[in-house]
C-alpha positions in Angstrom: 19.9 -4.2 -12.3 18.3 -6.3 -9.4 16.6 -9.3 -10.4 12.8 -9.6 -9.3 10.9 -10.6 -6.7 7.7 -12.0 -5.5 6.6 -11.1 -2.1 3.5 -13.0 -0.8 0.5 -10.5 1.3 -2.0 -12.7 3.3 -5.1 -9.6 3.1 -8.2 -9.7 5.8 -11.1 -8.5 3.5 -14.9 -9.1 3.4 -17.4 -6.9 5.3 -16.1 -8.4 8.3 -12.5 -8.2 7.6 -12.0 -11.7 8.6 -11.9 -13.8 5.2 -7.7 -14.5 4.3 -6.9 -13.7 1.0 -3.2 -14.5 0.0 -2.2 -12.8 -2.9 1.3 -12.7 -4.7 3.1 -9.3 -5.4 6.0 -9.4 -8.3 8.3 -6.7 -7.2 10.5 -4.8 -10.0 13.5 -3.2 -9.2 14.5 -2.3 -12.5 11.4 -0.2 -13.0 12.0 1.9 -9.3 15.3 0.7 -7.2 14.6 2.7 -4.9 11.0 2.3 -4.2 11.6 -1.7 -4.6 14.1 -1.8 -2.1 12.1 0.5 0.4 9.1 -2.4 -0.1 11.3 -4.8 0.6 13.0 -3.5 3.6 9.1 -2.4 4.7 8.3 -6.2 4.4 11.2 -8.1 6.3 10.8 -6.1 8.9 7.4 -6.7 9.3 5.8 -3.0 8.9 2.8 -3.9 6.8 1.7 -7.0 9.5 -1.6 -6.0 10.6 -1.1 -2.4 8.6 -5.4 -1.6 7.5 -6.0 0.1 4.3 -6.7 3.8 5.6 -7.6 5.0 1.7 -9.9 3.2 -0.9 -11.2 5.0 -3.6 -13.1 3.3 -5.6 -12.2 3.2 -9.7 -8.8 4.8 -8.3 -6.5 2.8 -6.0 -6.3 1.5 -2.1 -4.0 3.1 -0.3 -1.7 1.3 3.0 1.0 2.2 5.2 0.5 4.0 8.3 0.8 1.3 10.7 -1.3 0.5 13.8 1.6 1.5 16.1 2.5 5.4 16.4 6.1 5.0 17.9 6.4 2.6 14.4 5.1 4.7 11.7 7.3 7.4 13.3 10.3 6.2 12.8 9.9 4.9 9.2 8.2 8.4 8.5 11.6 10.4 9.1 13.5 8.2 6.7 12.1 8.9 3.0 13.7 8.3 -0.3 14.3 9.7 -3.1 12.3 9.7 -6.1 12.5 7.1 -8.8 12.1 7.9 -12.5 8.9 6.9 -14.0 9.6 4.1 -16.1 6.2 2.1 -16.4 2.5 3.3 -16.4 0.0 3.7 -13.2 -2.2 0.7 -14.8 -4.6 -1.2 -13.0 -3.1 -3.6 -10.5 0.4 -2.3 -10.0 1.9 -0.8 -6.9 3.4 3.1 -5.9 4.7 4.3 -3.3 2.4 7.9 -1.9 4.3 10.8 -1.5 3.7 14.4 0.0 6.1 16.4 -2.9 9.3 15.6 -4.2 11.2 12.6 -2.5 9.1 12.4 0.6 8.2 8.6 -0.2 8.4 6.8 3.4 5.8 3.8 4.0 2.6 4.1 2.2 2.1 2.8 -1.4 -1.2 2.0 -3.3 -2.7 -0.2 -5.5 -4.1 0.9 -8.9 -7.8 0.1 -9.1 -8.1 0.8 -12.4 -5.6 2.4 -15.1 -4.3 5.4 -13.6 -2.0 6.6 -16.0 -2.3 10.9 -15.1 -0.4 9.9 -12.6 2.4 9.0 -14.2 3.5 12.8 -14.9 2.8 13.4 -11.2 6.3 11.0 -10.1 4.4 8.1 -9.2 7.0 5.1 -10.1 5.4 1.7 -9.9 7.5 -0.4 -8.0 5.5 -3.6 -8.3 2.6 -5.7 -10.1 0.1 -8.2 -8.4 0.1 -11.3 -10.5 -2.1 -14.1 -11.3 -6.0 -13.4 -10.1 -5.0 -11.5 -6.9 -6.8 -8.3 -7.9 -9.9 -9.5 -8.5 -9.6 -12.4 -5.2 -8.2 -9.9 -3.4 -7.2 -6.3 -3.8 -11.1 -6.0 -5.6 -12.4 -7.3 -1.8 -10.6 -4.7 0.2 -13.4 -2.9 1.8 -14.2 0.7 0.0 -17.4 1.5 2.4 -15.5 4.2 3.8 -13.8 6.0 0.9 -11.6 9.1 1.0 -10.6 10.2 4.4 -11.7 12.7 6.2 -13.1 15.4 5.8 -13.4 14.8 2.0 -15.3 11.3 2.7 -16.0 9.2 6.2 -12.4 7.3 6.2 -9.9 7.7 8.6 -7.8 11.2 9.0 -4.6 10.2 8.2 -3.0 12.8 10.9 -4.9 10.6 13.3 -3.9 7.4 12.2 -0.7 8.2 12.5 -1.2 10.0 15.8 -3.3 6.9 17.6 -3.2 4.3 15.9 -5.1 1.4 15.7 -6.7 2.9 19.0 -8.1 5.7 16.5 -8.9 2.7 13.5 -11.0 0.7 16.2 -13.8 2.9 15.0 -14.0 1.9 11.4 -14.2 -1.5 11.8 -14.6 -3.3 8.3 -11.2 -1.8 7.3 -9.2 -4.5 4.9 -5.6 -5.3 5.9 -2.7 -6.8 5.7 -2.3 -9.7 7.8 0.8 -11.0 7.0 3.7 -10.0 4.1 6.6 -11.7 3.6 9.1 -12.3 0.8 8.8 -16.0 -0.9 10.8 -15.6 -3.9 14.0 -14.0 -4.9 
C-alpha cells in the first residue's frame, strides 16, 4: 500500500471569483490506487491550474475537471482507468473521481457537499479527504449560482466545455476554480 499524501489547491471563489482560498487535500491511496494515482498524475502536470468548477449542486457535491483548453482535456479524456473498489463512504468533504459507466474515470472528480453515501453502490471510490477547515473556508465558497448544467439547470453544457473551452466558460463568469494545485507532502 502507498503511503498518503497531501496535495495543496489554491481555489478562486467569492461572487467575483477573485478571493484565494488555499485549502489542503489528504490523498489516500489505500482507499482507490488507482483513482489516487490518476489525482496525482492530474496535479503535477498541472491539469486542474485554472480548471473552473463546471457542476455545483448544492446539498450534493462540486464537480471539476474539464479544463479550459480543448486540445488538453482531449488528451487526458482518451486515457481512463479502471474502477477502484469502494472502500470508504461518499461523506461530506471527500473526493471521487466522475465517471460515464464502468471504468471511464478520466479527469473530473467532485467534492461531497454533504454525506452522499447512495453513491457508494454506484462505484464512486473516494480517493481523497479535505482536511482541517477547508470545506467550510473553501469548497462551501465555490460559487453554486449556476447549478446543474444545462439543460437541467443554467450551468455550463459539459459537451461545450469541453468543445470550447474557457472561450465557451467566459459567459458564466462567477465560476470558482482552481488556481493552482500542487503536491506539498508525501
Amino acid at each position: 500500500m502507498s503511503t498518503p499524501f497531501k496535495v495543496e489547491l489554491v481555489l478562486k471563489v467569492g461572487e467575483s471569483a477573485d478571493a484565494q482560498v488555499p485549502i489542503v487535500v489528504e490523498v489516500h491511496p489505500e482507499w482507490a490506487p488507482r483513482g489516487a494515482a490518476r489525482f496525482r498524475e492530474l496535479v503535477e502536470s498541472g491539469y486542474y491550474d485554472g480548471c473552473k468548477f463546471h457542476r455545483v449542486v448544492d446539498n450534493f457535491m462540486a464537480q471539476i475537471g474539464i479544463c479550459g483548453d480543448p486540445k488538453l482535456y482531449a488528451s487526458w479524456a482518451g486515457k481512463k482507468i479502471d474502477d477502484d473498489t469502494v472502500t470508504q463512504s461518499n461523506k461530506r468533504g471527500t473526493l471521487s473521481f466522475a465517471t460515464s459507466g464502468p471504468n471511464a474515470r478520466s479527469t473530473q472528480v467532485f467534492f461531497n457537499l454533504v454525506d452522499n453515501t447512495f453513491l457508494d453502490d454506484s462505484g464512486f471510490s473516494p480517493f481523497a479527504v479535505v482536511v482541517d477547515d477547508g470545506m467550510e473556508r473553501g469548497i462551501d465558497q465555490v460559487y453554486s449560482g449556476y447549478g446543474e448544467g444545462a439543460p437541467k439547470g443554467r450551468g455550463p453544457e459539459q459537451a461545450r466545455v469541453k468543445e470550447e473551452g474557457d472561450a465557451y466558460l467566459a459567459g458564466f463568469p462567477k465560476l470558482s476554480s482552481i488556481a493552482s494545485a500542487k503536491v506539498i507532502q508525501g
